[in-house]
Backbone as a ProteinNet text record, in pm:
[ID]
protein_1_A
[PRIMARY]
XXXXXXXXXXXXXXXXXXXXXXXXXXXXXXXXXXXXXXXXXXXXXXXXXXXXXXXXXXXXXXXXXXXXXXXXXXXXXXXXXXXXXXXXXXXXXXXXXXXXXXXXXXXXXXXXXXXXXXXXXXXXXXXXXXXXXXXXXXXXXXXXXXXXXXXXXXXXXXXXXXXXXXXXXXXXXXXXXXXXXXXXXXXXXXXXXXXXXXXXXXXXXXXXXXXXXXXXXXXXXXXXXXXXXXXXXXXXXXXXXXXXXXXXXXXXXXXXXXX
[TERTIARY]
84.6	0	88.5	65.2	121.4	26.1	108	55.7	70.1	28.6	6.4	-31.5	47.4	-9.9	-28.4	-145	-181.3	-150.8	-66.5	-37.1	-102.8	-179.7	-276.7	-202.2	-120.6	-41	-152.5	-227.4	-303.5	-243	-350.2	-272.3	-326	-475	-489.6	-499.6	-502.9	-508.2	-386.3	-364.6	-280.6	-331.9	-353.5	-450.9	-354.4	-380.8	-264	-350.2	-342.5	-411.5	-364.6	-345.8	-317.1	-396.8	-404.9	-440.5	-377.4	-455.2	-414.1	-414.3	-368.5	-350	-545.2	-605.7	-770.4	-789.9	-727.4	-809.7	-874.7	-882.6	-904.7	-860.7	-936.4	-837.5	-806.6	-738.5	-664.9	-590.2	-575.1	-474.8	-518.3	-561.4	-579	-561.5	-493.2	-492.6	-531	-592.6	-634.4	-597.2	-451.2	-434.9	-399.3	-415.4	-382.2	-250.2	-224.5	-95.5	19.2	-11.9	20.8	136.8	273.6	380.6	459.1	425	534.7	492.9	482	421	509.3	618.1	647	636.6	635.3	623.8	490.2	395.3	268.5	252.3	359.1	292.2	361.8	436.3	535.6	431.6	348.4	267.2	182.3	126.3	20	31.3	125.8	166.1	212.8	307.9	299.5	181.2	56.4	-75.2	-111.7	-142.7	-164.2	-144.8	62.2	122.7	60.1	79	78.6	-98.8	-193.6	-335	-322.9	-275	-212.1	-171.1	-59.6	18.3	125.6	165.7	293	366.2	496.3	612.9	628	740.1	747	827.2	901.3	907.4	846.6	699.9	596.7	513.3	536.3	504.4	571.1	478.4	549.1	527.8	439.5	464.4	374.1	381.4	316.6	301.1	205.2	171.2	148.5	157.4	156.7	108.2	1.4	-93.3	-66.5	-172.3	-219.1	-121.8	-161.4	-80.7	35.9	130.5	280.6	340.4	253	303.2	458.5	514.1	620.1	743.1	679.7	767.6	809.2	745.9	758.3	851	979	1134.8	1058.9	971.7	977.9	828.1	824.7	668.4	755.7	669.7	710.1	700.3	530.6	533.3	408.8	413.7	350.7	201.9	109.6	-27.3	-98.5	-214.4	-243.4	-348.9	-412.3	-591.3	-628.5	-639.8	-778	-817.1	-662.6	-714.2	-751.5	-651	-691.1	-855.2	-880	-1056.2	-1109.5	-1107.9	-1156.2	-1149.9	-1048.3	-997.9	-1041.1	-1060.9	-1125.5	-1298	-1324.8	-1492.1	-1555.3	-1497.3	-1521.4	-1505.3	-1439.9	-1378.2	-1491.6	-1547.8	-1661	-1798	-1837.5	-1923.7	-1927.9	-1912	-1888	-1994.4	-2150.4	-2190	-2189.9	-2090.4	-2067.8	-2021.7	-2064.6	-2013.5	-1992.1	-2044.8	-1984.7	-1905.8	-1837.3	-1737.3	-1756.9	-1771.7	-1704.5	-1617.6	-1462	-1422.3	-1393.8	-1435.4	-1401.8	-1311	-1166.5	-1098.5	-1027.5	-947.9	-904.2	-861.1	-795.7	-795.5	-895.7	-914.3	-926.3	-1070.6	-1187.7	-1288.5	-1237.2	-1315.6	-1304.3	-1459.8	-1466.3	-1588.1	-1544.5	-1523.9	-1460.1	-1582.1	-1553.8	-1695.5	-1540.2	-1589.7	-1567.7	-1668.1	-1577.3	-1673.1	-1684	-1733	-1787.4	-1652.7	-1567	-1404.6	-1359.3	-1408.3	-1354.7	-1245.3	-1237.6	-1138.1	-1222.9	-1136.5	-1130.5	-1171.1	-1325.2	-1350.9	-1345.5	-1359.2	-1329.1	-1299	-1247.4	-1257.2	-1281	-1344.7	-1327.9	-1290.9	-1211.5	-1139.3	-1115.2	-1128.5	-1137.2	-1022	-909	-781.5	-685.9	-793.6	-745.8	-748.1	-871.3	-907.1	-980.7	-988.9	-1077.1	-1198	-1287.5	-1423.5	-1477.6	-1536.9	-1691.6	-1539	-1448	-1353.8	-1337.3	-1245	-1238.1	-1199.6	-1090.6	-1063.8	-1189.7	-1229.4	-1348.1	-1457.6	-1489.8	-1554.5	-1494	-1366	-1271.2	-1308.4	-1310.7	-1321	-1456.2	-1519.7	-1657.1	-1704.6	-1651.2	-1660	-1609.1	-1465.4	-1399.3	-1477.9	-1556.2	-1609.3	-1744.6	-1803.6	-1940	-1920.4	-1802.9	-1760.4	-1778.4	-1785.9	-1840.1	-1716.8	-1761.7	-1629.1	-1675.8	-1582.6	-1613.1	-1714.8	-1648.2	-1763.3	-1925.6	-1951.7	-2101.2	-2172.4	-2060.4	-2124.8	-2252.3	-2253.4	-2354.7	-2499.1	-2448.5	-2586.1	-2647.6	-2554.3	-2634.3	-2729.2	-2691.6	-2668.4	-2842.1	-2862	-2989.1	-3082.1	-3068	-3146.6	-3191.2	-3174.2	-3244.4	-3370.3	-3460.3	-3620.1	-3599.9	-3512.3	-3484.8	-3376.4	-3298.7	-3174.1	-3185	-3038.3	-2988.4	-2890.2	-2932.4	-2852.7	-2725.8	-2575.8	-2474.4	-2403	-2426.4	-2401.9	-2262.2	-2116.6	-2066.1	-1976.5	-1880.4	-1810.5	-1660.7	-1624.9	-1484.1	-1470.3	-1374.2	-1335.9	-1379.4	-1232.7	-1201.6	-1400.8	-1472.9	-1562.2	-1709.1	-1674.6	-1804	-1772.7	-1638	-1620.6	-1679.7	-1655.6	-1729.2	-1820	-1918.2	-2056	-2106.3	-2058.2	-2106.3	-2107	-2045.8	-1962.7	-2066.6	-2131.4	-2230.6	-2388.1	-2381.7	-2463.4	-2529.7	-2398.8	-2417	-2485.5	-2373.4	-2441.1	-2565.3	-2636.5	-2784	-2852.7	-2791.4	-2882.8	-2974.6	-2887	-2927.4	-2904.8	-2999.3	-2898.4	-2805.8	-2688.1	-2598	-2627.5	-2778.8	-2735.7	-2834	-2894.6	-2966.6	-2865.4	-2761.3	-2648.5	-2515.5	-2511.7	-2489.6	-2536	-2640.1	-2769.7	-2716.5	-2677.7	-2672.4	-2556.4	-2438.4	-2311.7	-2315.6	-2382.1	-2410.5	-2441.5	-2568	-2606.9	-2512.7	-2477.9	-2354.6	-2262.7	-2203.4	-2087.7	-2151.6	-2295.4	-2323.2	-2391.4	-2443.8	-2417.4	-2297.5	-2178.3	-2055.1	-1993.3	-2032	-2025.7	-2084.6	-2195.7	-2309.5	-2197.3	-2151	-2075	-2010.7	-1931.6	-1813.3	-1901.7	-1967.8	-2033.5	-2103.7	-2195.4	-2229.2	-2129.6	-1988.9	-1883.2	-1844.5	-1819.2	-1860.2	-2002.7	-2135.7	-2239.2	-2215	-2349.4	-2413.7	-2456.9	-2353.5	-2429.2	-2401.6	-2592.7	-2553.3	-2501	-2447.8	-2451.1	-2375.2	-2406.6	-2326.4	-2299.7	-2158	-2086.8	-1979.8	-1967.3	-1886	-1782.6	-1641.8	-1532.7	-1479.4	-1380.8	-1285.2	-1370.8	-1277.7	-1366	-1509.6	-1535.8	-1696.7	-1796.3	-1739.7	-1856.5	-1941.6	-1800.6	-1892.7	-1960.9	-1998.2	-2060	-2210	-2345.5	-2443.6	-2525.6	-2525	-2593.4	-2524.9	-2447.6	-2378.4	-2411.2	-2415.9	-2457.6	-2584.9	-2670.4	-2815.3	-2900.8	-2812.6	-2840.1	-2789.5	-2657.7	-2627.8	-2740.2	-2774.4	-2851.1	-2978.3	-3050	-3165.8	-3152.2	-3072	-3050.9	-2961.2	-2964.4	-2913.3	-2998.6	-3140.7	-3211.3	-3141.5	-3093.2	-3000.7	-2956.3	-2931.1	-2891.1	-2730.6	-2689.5	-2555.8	-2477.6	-2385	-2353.8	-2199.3	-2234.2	-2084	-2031.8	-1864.7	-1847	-1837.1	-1835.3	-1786.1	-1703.9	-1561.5	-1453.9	-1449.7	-1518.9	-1459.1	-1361.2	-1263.4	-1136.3	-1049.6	-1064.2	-962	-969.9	-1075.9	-1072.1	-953.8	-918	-805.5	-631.6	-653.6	-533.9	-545.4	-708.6	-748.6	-677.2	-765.6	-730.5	-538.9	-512.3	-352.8	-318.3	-372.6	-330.2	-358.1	-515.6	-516.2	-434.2	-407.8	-306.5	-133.4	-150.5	25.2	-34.6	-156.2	-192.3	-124.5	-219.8	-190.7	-58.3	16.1	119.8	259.9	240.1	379.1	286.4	148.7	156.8	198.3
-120.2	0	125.8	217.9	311.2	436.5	541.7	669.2	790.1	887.6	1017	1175.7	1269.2	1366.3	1505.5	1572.9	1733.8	1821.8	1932.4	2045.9	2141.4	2188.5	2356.4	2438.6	2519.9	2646	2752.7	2777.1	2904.6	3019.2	3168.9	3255	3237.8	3164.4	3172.8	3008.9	2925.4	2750.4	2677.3	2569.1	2474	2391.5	2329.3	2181.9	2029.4	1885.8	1844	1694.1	1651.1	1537	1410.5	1308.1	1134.1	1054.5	1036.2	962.9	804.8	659.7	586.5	601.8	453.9	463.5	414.1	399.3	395.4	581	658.8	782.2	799.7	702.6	691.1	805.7	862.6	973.4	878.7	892.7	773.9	865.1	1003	1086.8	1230.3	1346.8	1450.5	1569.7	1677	1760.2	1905.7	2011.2	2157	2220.2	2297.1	2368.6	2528.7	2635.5	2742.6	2788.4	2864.4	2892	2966.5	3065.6	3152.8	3206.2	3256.2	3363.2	3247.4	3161.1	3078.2	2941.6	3000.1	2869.3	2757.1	2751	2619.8	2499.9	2608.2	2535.8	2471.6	2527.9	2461.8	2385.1	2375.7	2298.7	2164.9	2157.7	2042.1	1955.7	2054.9	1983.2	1914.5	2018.1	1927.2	1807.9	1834.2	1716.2	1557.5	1600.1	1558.4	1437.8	1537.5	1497.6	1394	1423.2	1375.1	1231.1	1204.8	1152.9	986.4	1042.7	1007.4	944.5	992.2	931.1	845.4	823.6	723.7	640.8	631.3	540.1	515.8	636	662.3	728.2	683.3	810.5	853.7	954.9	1060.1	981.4	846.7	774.1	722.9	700.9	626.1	706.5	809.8	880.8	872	838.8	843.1	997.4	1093.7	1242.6	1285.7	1408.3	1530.8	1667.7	1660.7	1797.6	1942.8	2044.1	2163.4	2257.2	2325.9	2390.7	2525.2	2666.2	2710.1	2888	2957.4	3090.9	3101	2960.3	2965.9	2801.7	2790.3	2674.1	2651.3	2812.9	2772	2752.3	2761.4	2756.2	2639.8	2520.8	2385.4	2306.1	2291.2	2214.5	2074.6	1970.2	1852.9	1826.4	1916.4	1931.8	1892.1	1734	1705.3	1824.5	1878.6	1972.8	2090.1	2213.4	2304.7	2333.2	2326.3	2351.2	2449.5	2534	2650.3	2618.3	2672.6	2606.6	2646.9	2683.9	2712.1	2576.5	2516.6	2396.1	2266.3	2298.6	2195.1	2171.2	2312.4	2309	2254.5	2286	2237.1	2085	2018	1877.7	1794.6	1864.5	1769.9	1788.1	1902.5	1932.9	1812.6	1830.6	1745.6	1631.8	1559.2	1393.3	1414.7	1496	1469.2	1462.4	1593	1599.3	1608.3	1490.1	1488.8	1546.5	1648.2	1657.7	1817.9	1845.4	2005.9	2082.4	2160.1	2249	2396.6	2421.7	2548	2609.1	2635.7	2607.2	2755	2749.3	2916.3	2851.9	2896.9	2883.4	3002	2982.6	3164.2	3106.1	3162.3	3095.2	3222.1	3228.7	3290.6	3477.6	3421.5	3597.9	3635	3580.9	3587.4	3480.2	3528.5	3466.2	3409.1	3309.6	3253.4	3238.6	3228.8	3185.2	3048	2933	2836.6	2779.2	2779.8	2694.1	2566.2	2424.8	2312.5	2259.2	2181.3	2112.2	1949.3	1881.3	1737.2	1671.7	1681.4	1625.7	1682.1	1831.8	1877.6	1965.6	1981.3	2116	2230.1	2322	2481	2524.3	2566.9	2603.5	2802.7	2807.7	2998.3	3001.6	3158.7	3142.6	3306.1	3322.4	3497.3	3496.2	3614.1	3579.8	3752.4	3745.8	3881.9	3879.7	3885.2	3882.4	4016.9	4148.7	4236.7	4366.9	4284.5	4315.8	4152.7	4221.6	4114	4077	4171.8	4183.8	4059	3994.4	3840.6	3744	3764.8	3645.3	3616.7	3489.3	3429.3	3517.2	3669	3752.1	3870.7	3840.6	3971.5	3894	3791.5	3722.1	3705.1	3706.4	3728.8	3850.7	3913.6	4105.8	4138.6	4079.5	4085.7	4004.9	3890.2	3856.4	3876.3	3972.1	4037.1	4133.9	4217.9	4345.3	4305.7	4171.1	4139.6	4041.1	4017.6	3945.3	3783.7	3726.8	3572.6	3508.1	3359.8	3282.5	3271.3	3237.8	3220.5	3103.4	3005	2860.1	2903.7	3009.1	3024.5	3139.2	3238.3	3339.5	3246.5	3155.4	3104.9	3072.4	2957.2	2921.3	3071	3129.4	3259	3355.2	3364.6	3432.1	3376.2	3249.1	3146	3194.5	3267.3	3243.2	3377.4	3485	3585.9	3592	3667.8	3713.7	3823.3	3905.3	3976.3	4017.8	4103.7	4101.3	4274.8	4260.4	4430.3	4394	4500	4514.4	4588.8	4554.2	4624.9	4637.4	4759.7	4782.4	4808.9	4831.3	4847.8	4700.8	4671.2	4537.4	4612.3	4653.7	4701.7	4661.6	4624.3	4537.1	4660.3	4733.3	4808.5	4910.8	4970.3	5049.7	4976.1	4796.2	4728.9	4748.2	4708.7	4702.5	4791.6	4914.1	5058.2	5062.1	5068.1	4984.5	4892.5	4819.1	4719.3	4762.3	4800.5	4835.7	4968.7	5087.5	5149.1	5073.5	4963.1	4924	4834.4	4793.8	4724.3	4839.6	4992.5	5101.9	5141.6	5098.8	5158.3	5057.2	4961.6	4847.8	4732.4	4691	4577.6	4440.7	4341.2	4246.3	4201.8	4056.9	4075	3932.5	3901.6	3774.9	3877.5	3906.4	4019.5	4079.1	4141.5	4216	4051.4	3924.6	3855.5	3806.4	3807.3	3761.5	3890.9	4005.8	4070.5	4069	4050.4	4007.5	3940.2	3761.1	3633.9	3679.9	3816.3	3835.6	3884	4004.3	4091.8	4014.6	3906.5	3832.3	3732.9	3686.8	3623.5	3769.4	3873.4	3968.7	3975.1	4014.4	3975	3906.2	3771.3	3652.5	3615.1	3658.9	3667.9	3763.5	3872.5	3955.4	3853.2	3761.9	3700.8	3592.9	3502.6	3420.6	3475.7	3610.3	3649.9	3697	3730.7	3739.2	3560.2	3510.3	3329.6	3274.3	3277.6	3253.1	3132.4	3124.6	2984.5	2925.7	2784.8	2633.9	2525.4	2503.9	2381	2299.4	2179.3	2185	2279.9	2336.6	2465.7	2380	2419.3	2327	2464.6	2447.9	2572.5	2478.5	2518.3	2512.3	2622.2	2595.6	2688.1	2703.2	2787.9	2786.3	2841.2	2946.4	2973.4	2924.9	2823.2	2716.1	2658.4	2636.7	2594.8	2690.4	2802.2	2941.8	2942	2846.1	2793.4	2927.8	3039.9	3121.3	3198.4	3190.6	3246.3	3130.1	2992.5	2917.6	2934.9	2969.3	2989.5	3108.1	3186.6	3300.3	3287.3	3241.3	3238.1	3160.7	2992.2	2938.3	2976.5	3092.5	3175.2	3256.6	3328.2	3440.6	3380.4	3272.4	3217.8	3130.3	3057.9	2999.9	2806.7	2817.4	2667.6	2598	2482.7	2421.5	2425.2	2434.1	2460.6	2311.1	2260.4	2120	2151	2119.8	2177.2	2014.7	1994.1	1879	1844.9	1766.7	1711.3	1819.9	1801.3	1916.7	2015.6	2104.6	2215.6	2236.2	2281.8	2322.9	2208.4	2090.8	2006.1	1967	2063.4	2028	2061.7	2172.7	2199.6	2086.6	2090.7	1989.6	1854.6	1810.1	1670.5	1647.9	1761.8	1804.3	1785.1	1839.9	1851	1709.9	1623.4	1463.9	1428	1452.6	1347.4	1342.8	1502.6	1539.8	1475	1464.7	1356.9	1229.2	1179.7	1042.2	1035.9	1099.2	1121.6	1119.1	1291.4	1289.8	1178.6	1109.5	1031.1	903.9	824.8	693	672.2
0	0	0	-61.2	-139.6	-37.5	41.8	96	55.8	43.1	-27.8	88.4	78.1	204.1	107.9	153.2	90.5	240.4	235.1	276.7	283.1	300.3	313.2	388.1	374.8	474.6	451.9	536.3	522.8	599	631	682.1	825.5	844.2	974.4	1000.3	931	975.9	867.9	922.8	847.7	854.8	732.9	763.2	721	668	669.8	617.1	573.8	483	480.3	508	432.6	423.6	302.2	258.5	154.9	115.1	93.4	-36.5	-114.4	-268.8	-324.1	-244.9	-288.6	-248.1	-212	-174.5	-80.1	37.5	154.4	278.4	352	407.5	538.7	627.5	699.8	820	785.3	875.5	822.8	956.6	916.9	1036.8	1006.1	1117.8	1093.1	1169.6	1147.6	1251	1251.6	1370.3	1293.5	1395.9	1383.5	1299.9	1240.9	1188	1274.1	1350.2	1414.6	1331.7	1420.6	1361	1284.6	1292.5	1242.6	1163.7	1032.5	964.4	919.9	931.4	883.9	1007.3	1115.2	1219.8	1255.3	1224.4	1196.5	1128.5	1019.5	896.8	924.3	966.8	1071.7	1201.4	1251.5	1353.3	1275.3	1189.6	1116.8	1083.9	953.9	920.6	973.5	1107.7	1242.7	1318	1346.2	1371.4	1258.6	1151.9	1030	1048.3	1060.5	992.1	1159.3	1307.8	1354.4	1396.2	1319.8	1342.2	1209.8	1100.6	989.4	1044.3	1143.4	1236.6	1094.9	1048.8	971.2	1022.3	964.5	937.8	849.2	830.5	716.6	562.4	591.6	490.1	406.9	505.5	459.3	322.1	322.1	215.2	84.2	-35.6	-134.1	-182.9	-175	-260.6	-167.3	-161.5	-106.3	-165.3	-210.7	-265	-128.3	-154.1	-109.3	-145.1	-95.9	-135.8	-50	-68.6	49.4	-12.8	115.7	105.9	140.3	224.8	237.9	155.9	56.1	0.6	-60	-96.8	-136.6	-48.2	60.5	194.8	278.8	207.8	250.8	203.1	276.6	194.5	188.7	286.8	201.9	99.9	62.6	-46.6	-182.3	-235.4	-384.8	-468.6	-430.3	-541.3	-532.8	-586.7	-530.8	-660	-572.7	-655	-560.6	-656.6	-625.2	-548.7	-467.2	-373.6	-440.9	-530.4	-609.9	-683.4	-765.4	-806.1	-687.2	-602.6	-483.6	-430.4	-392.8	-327.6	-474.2	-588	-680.5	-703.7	-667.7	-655	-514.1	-394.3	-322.8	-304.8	-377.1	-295	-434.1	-589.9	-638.5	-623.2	-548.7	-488.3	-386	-292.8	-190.6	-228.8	-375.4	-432.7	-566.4	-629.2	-750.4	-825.4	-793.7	-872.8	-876.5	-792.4	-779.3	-892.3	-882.6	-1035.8	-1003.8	-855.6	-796.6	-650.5	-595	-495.3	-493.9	-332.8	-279.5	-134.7	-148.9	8.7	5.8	149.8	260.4	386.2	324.1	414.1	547.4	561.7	693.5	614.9	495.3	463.6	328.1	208	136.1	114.2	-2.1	-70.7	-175.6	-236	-384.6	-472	-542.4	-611.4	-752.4	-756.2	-858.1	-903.8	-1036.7	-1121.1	-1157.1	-1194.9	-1180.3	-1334.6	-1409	-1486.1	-1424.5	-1471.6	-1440	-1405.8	-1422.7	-1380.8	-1289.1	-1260.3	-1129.4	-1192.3	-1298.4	-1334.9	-1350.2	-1277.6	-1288	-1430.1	-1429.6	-1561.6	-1568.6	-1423.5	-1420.2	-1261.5	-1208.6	-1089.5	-1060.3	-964.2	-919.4	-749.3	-737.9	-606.3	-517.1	-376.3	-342.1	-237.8	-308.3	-184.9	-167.9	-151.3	-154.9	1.1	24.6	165.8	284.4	360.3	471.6	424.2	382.5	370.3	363.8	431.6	422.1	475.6	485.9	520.6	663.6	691.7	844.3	920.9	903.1	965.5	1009.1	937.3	925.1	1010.4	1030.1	1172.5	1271.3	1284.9	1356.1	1463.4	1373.8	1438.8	1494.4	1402.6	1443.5	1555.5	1611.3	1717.3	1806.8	1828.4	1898.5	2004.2	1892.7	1880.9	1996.9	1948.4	2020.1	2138.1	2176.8	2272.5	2284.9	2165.8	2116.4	2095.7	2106.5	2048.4	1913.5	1823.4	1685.1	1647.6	1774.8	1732.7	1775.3	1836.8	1881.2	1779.9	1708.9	1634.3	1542.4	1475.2	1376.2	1502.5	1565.2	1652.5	1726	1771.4	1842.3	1722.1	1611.6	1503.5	1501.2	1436	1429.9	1499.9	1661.8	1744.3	1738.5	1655	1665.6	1611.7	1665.6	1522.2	1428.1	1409.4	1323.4	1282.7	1157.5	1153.4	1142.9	1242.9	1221.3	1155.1	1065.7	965.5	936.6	883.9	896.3	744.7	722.6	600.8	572.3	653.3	574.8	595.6	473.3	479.7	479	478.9	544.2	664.1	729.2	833.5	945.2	880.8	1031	1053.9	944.4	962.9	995	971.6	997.1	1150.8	1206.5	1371.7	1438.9	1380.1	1494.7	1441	1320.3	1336.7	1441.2	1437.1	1544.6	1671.5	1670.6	1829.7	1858.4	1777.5	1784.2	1802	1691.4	1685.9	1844.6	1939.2	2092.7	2147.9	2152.4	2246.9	2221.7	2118.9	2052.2	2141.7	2186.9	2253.3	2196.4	2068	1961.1	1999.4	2029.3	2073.4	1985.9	2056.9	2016.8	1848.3	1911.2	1773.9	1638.2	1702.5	1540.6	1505.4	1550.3	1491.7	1431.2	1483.8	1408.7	1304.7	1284.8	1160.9	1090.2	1091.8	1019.6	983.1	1035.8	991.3	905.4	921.6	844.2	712.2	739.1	576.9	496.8	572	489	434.2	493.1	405.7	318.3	308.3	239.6	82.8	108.1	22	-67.1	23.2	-35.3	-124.8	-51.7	-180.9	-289.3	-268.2	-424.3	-535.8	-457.3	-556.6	-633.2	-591.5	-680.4	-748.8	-664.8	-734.6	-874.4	-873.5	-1001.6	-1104.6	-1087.2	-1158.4	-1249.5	-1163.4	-1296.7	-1289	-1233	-1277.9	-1174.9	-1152.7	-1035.4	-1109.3	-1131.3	-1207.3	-1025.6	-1058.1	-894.9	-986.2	-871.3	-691	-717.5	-574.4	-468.7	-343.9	-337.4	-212.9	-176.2	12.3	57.1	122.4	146	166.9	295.7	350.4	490.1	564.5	687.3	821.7	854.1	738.5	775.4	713.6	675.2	631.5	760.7	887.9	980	1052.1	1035.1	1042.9	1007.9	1035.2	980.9	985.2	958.9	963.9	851.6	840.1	683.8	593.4	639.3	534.5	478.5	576.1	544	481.1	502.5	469.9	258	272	167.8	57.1	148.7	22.4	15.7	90.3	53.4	41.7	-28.5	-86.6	-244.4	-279.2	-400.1	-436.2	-337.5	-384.6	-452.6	-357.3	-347.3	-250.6	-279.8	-150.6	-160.4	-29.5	-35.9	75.3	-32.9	44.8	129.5	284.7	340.4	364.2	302.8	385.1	536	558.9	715.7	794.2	724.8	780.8	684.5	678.7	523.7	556.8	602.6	648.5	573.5	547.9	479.4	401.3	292	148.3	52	88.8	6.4	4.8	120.9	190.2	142.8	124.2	64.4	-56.3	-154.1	-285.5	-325.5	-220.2	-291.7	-241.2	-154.6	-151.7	-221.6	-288.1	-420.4	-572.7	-567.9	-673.7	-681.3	-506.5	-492.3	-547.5	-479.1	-569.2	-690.2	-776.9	-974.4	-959.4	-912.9	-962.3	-899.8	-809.8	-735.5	-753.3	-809.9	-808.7	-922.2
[MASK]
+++++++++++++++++++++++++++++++++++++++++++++++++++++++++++++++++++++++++++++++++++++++++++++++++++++++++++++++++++++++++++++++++++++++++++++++++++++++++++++++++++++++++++++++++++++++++++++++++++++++++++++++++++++++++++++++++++++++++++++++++++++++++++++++++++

C-alpha cells in the first residue's frame, strides 16, 4: 500500500491530509498557523502523519498547497488552492459544479466542470471583507467565540442590519450598533447576511451552475450558510470538515502525480 499527504499552509489555519493509494483519508490535522508557519505545517503534518500510524518515509509524494506553500522544503510539489478546493470538494461531491471557500484571509468563487477542473474562478484577496478575519473582528467586537457566532446568530427574530463590509468600519458599526442596545445575535444575523451579500458579488462574476458546495472555516458558520442558500435559492452542500478540502485536494493530486 502506497501513501500520499496534501499540505494547506493558510494565513490563519494549516490543515494536513493522508491519505491511501484507494483515496481513503486515513490521517488529518487543522491547527492554527500563528507567527510561524512552517512550524505549523510540521505539527500538522505531524498529527496527520501520527493518526495514519505513519512516518514521514511512509510517504510516497506530497503535494503543497495554500498561502505559504512555497515555503515547505519537504513538499514534492507546489499547486495553487484554487485547483486543490476544486480537486477535493469534487472527490466529496462529484456533482458540484460550484465552490465558494471563505478561508481565513481571502474569498473565492470556482466553477468546476464534471471532472472537477477549474472552468473559471473569481477571487477577493485584496481586503478582509466576508472572510475568516473579518468574523474574527466581528466577534472580537461582540464578545463571542467564533464557534457560537452562527448558533447565536440562528437564534435571533430579526436582523440588524450592517451595512458596511470594510473590516475596520463594519467594527465601529457594530460596536455602535451594541451602544444603541441591539442584541448581540440580530447584529450577528446581520453580519451572516452581509458576508453572504458579499459573496453573491463574486459568485455572479462566474455565474451559479448547482450543486453549490462551501469550503474553509466559515462554512462551519451555519448562519452564513443559510443566509447564503436563501438568498441564491439553493442548496448549499458543506463537507464534514470544510477546512480540509483543500489539503485533501492537494493529496489526491500527490496520488496522480507520485503513483
Amino acid at each position: 500500500m502506497r501513501y500520499f499527504a496534501g499540505i494547506d499552509s493558510g494565513a490563519l489555519s494549516t490543515e494536513a491530509v493522508v491519505i491511501d493509494e484507494k483515496g481513503r483519508m486515513i490521517g488529518e490535522a487543522v491547527l492554527l498557523t500563528g507567527a510561524d508557519p512552517l512550524s505549523a505545517v510540521k505539527r500538522a503534518y505531524d498529527t496527520a502523519l501520527g493518526k495514519a500510524e505513519l512516518a514521514e518515509k511512509d510517504i510516497s509524494f506530497v503535494v503543497a498547497t495554500g498561502y505559504g506553500r512555497g515555503r515547505i522544503p519537504f513538499a514534492s510539489l507546489e499547486i495553487t488552492e484554487i485547483s486543490c478546493h476544486a480537486k477535493g470538494m469534487s472527490y466529496l461531491f462529484p456533482k458540484v459544479r460550484t465552490i465558494i471557500d471563505i478561508g481565513g484571509q481571502d474569498t473565492k468563487a470556482i466553477r468546476v466542470n464534471e471532472k472537477g477542473k477549474v472552468v473559471d474562478f473569481a477571487m477577493n484577496d485584496k481586503c478582509a471583507a466576508g472572510t475568516g478575519r473579518f468574523l474574527e473582528v466581528m466577534a472580537n467586537a461582540l464578545e463571542v467565540s467564533l464557534e457560537e457566532m452562527g448558533e447565536l446568530a440562528l437564534k435571533a427574530k430579526r436582523e440588524v442590519k450592517v451595512s458596511s463590509m470594510c473590516t475596520v468600519f463594519a467594527e465601529s458599526e457594530v460596536v455602535s450598533l451594541i451602544a444603541e442596545g441591539h442584541p448581540k445575535e440580530e447584529i450577528l444575523l446581520g453580519v451572516a447576511s452581509a458576508i453572504a451579500d458579499r459573496t453573491m458579488g463574486l459568485i455572479a462574476k462566474i455565474g451559479l451552475i448547482p450543486d453549490l458546495a462551501m469550503s474553509g472555516g466559515v462554512a462551519k458558520n451555519r448562519a452564513v450558510v443559510r443566509a447564503l442558500a436563501k438568498k441564491l435559492k439553493h442548496k448549499v452542500h458543506i463537507p464534514k470538515e470544510p477546512q480540509l478540502v483543500g489539503a485533501l485536494g492537494a493529496a489526491l493530486f500527490a496520488r496522480e502525480k507520485g503513483g
